[in-house]
N, C-alpha and C positions, 0 to 999 in steps of 0.2 A: 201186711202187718209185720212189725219187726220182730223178733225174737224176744227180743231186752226191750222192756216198757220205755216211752220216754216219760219223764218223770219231769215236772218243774221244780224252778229252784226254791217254790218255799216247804218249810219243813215238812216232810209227810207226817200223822197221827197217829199214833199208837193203838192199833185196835183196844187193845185194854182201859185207856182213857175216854175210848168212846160208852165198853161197859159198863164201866163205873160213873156216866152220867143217871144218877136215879129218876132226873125227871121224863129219859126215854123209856128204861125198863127193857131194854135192849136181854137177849139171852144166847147164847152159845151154845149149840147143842150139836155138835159137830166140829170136826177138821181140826189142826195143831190152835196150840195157844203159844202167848208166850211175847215179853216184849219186842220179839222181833219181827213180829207180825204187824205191819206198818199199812196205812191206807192214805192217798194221794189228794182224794177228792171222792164223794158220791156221785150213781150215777143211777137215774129211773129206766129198766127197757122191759116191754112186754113181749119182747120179739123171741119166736122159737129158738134165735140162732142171733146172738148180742155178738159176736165175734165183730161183725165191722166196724160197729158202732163201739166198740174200746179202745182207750191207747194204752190201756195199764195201768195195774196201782187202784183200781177202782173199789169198792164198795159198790154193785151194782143191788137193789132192791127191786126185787118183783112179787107182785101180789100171786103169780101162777096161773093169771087170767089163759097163758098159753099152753098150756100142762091139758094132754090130752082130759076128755072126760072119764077115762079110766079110771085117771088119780082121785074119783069122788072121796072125800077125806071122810062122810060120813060110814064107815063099817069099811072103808079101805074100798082097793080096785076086787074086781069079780077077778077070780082064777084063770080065768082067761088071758087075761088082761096084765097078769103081771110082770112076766116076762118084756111085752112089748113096753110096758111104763117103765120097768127097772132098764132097758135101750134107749129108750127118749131121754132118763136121769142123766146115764151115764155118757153120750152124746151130747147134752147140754152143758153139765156139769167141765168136760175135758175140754168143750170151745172155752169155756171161762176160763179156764187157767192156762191154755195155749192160748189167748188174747192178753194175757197177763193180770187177770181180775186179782185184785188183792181176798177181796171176801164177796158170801154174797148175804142178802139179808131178805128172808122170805115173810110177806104182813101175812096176818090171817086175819081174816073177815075181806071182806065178804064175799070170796069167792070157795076160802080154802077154815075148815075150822082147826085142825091142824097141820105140820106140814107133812108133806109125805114121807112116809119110811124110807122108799125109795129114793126119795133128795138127799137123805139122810145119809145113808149108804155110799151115793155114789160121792159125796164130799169125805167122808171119810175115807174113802178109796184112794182122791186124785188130793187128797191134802190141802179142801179149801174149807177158809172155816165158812161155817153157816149159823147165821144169826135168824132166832125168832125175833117178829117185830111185832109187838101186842100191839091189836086192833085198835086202843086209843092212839098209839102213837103213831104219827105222820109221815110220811117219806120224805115230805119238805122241812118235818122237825127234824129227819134224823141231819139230813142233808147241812141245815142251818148250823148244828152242830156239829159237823165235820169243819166249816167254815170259821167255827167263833172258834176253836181248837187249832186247827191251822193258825189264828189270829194271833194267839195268845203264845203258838211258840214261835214263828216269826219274831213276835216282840220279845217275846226272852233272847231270839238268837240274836237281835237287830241291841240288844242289851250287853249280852255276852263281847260281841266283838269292841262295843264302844269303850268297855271296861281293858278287856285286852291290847286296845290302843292307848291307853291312857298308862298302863301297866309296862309295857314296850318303852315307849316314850320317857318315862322316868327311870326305867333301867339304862334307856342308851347314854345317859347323861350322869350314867353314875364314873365312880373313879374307872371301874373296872368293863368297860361297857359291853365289850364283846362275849363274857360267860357270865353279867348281869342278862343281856336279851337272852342268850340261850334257856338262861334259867327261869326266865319268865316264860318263853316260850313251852316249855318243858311241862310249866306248873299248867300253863292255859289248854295244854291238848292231853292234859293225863301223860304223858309220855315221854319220849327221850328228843331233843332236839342235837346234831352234829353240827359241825363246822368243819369244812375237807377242804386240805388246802388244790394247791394250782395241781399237785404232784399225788395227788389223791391221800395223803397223809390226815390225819384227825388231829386239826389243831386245837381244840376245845369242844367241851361236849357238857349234857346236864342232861340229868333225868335219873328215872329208872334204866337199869344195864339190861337191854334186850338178849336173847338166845345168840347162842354162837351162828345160829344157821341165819335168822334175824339180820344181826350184825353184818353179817357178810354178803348180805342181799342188798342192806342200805349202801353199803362202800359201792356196790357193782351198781345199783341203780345211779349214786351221784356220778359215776363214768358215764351214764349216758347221755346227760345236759353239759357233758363235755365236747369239746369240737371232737367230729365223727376217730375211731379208732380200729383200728385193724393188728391182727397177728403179725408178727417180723416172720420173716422168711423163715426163721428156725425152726415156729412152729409150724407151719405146713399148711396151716387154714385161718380161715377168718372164725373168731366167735362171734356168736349175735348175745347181748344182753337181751333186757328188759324193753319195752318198747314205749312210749311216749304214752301209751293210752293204759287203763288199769287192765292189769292180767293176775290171776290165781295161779300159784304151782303147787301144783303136788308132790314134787319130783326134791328131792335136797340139792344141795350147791354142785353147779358142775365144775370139772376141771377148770380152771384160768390155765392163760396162758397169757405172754410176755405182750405191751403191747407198747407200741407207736402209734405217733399222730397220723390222720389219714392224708395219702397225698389232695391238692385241691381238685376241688370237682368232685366231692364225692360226699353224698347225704348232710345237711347241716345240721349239728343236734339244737333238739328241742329246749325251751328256757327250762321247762317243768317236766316231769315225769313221775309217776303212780305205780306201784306194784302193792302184792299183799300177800303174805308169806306168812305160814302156818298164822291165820287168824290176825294179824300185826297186817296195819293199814301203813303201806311206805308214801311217802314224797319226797323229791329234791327239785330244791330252785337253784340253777345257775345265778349268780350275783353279778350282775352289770356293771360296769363302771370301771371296773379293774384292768380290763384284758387279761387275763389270769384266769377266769372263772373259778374263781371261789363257789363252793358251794354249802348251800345248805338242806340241811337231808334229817326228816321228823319221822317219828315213831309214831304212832296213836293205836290204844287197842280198838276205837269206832274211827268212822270215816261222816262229821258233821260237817254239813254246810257250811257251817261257820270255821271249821278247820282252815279251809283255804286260805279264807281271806286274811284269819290271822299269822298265817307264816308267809302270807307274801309282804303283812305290813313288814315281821321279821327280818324276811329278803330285803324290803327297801331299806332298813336301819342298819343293816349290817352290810350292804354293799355300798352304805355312806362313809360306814366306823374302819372300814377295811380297803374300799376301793384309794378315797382320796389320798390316803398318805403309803398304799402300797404301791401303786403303779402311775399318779399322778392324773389321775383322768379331771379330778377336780379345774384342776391348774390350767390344763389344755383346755374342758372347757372355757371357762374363765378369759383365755386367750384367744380361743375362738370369737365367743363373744364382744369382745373389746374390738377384735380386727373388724369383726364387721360393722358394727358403728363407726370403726373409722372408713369404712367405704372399702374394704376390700371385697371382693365379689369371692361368693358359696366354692366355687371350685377350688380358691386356694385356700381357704379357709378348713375345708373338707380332712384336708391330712390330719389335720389337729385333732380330730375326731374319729378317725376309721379311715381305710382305703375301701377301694371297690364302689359298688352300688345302691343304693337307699330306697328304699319303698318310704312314703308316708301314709301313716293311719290316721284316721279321724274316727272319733271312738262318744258313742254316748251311753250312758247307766239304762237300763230298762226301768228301773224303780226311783229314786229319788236322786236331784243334782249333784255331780260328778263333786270331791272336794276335792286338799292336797293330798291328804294318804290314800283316798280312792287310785285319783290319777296314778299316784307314783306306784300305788301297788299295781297297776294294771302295766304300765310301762316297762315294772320286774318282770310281769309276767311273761312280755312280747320280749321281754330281750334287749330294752332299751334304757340310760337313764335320760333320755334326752325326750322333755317330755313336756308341754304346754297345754295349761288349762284355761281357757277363754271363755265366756258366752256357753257356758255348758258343755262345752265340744273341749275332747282331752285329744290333743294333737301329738304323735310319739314319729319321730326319726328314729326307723330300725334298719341297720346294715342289712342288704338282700338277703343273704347268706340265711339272715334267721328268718324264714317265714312266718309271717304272722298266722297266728291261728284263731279259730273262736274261742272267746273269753264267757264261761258264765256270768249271765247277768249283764251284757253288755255289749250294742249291734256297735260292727265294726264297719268300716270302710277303706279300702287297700289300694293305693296307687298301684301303676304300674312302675317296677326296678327302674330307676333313672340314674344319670351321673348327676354330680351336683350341683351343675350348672343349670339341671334342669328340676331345680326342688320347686320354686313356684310355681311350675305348670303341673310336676305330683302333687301339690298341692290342693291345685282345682282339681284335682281328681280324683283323690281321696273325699274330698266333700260332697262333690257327685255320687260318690259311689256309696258313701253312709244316708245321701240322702234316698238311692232307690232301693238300699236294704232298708230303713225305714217304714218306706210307702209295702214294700212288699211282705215287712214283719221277717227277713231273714237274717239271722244272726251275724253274717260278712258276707261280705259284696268286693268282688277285685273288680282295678279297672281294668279292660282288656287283656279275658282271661286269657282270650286266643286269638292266633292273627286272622284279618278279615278279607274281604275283596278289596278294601281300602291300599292294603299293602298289594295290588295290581300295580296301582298307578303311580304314577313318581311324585312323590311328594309333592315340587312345586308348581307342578300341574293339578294337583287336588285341590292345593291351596286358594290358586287361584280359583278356581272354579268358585271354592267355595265361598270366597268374600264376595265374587261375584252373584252369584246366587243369593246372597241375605244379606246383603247392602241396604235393602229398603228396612232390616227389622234392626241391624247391629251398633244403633244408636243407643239403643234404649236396651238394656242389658235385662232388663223384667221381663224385656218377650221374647228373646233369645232362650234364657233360660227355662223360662213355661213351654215353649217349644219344645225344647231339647229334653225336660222330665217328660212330657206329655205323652210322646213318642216314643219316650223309654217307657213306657207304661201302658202302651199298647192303646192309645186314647180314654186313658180310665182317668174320668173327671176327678172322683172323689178320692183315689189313689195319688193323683198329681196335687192335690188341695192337701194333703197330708203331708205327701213329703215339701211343699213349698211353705207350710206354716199358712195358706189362704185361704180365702173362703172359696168354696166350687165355681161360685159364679165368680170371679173373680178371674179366675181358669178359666170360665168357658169366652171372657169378655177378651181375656189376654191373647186366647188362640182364634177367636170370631178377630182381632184386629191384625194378627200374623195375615191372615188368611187373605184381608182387606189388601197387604202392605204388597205381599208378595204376588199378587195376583194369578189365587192357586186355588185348586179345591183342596185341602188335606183330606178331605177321604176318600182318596186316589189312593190306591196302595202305592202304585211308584213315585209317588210327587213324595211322601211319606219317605218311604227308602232313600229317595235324593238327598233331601233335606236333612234326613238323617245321614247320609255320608260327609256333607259337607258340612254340620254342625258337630261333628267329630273332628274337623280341623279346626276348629277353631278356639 
């Protein structure tokens, strides 16, 4: 069990909104209060020891059916007995918040008629709060309403964002559009929004003016969405910033020191990056589109779900308002595009665009179809403006250099680095590869993370092999590819019916006809490995 709960993306609940429902009767008699006491979801366990069975963030509710008979609630535990009850409290009580239990909520009746002193005691000890849950009320009512509460701010947050796209959107179109967005942006997070030019300068800014120590943490975080940076020889050493993932400091600003661009080959920075600095929640987006990275870098005193999304819409409107007419990337699209319709083929096309190498992603929402500002904020996010929304699947051309990473709220699928002659074939492999993070419910999926026994043999001896081999199936492109998920999915019917959009049987009819063509058993494990090598050629 991890340390740090994992938590899903919809809103957590505010314990307090749960006590203030009168038709529970909910009571606190015990552990901190306070609105930052937040719960995830509820959870039922009678177990002496709930530790495995949590991931965090829980409201767990127990009657005490497992609470030795010591704890008899009538005239208390015998003298004996209290000692070992107040070790069982404090034992149960510290799994729950080494599992990450958010609260816990104890019923009485009908085993317990009040709770124990000792429950009592050891939450106030380890700082978890504890709810009485009167005998009419239900663990599935309390539960219901942790659900219709989640429901309701979801929809306030799924409100919030649509307002602050619409609010974004007519500031970028004002006369003044780049400290119009800011300033919208500013008003939408409570806080302060920057703009940092190529040279780490502050070109335009809105909000409230953060602390000196603040200020100087957002400069050094938007360094870090900059192409990687290192010390000059004068200063002696490398400094490390802030790191791509959220980190707390305690510590006030260190020394800087002089810096340059790092030679190539060495760490690519990330689009995004997170810090939080005395109590002030940071972020900076690199701005795509430019070659400059422009960035942009938010304040907020909370760090809301709905934050994200609305500064990466930001990101996308300001590396529109700034990219096209600072560094022309507009235009060279534009010219890209044109050449290829007139029949120039990817590779020469490619300079117009970026040097080096290209991964493709194929990218779909968890919760509702992908739109335009979805797409393009999500393309901000990897690094890219080069970005296609089709049939629900958001397609992004991102430069190797920037690896893609997982996106809240959104299963990825990552080609293997290719040149650009070979983007059609990343192409099918970014689809493959979102389709068995799908089937398998993992947030990104690369193709070919690592090299296999395939790279033994010389290519065009694999290859051949391998037409030779599935000649009887490579007509029909349906049983090729029900093959090819099937097996990546270890024979899991209803796993390959998921990622293929079919029905199971469907699958079992498509791999009972493989089986027929090729004249095989597939549940041979080596016919299975074969088939799989040579279905990787192809």
């Amino acid at each position: 069990m991890p340390s740090a709960p994992a938590v899903p993306p919809t809103p957590p609940v505010p314990l307090s909104a749960l006590l203030a429902r009168e038709d529970l009767a909910l009571r606190q008699i015990a552990g901190p209060s306070g609105p930052g006491i937040v719960i995830h979801w509820a959870h039922t366990s009678e177990m002496a020891d709930p530790y495995p069975y949590l991931l965090g963030g829980e409201l767990l509710l127990t009657a005490g059916v497992h609470v030795p008979q010591a704890a008899g609630s009538a005239g208390g535990p015998p003298a004996s007995g209290v000692e070992s009850l107040r070790d069982y409290f404090d034992d149960y009580v510290s799994r729950i918040v080494a599992a990450g239990g958010a609260a816990l909520g104890f019923g009485l009746a009908p085993v317990h008629d009040t709770v124990p002193g000792a429950l009592v005691s050891a939450c106030d000890a380890y700082g978890l709060p504890l709810l009485e849950v009167p005998p009419q009320t239900t663990f599935s009512g309390v539960a219901r309403a942790v659900w219709q509460l989640m429901a309701q701010a979801r929809l306030a947050e799924l409100r919030r964002v649509t307002e602050a796209q619409q609010g974004l959107a007519v500031a970028a179109s004002r006369p003044d559009p780049v400290p119009s967005v800011l300033r919208q942006l500013a008003q939408r997070v409570a806080g302060r929004a920057v703009l940092y030019g190529p040279d780490g300068t502050e070109i335009a800014s809105a909000g409230r003016e953060p602390t000196a120590e603040v200020d100087a943490a957002l400069a050094e975080l938007a360094g870090v969405v900059r192409p990687a940076i290192r010390a000059t020889p004068a200063a002696g050493r490398e400094q490390d910033g802030p790191t791509a993932s959220t980190a707390t400091r305690d510590t006030g600003p260190q020394p800087t020191t002089a810096r340059t661009p790092a030679p190539a080959g060495s760490r690519p920075a990330p689009s995004s990056a997170t810090d939080t600095v005395s109590g002030a929640h940071l972020a900076a987006y690199a701005l795509v589109g430019t070659g400059q990275r422009f960035v942009l870098a938010v304040v907020s005193p909370q760090r809301e779900p709905a934050d994200h999304t609305i500064a990466s819409v930001a990101a996308v409107l300001l590396s529109l308002l700034t990219g096209e007419h600072q560094s022309g990337a507009g235009a060279a699209r534009s010219s890209a595009l044109v050449r290829l319709l007139l029949g120039a083929p990817p590779e020469d096309v490619a300079p117009l665009l970026g040097t080096g190498r290209w991964v493709v992603v194929h990218a779909r929402p968890d919760a509702q179809a992908p739109d335009a500002v979805a797409a393009s904020a999500l393309g901000a996010a990897l690094g890219s403006a080069l970005v296609d929304l089709a049939d629900g699947v958001v397609r992004v051309l991102v430069p190797a250099e920037r690896e893609p990473s997982a996106q809240p709220g959104w299963t990825l699928g990552v080609s293997a680095a290719v040149a650009p002659r070979d983007w059609p074939a990343a192409d099918t492999q970014a689809a493959r590869a979102l389709a068995r993070a799908r089937a398998t419910r993992t947030t990104l999926v690369r193709h070919g993370a690592r090299p296999g026994l395939a790279d033994l043999v010389p290519h065009d001896e694999a290859d051949a092999h391998a037409r030779a081999l599935l000649a009887p199936i490579t007509a029909v492109p349906a049983l090729t590819d029900t093959l090819r998920t099937w097996l990546s999915l270890h024979g899991s019917w209803d796993r390959t019916a998921v990622a293929l959009s079919v029905h199971r049987n469907t699958v079992r009819q498509r791999i009972a006809r493989c089986a027929a063509l090729l004249g095989t058993d597939l549940d041979d494990p080596d016919v299975r490995m074969e088939l799989w090598f040579a279905l990787r050629r192809i």
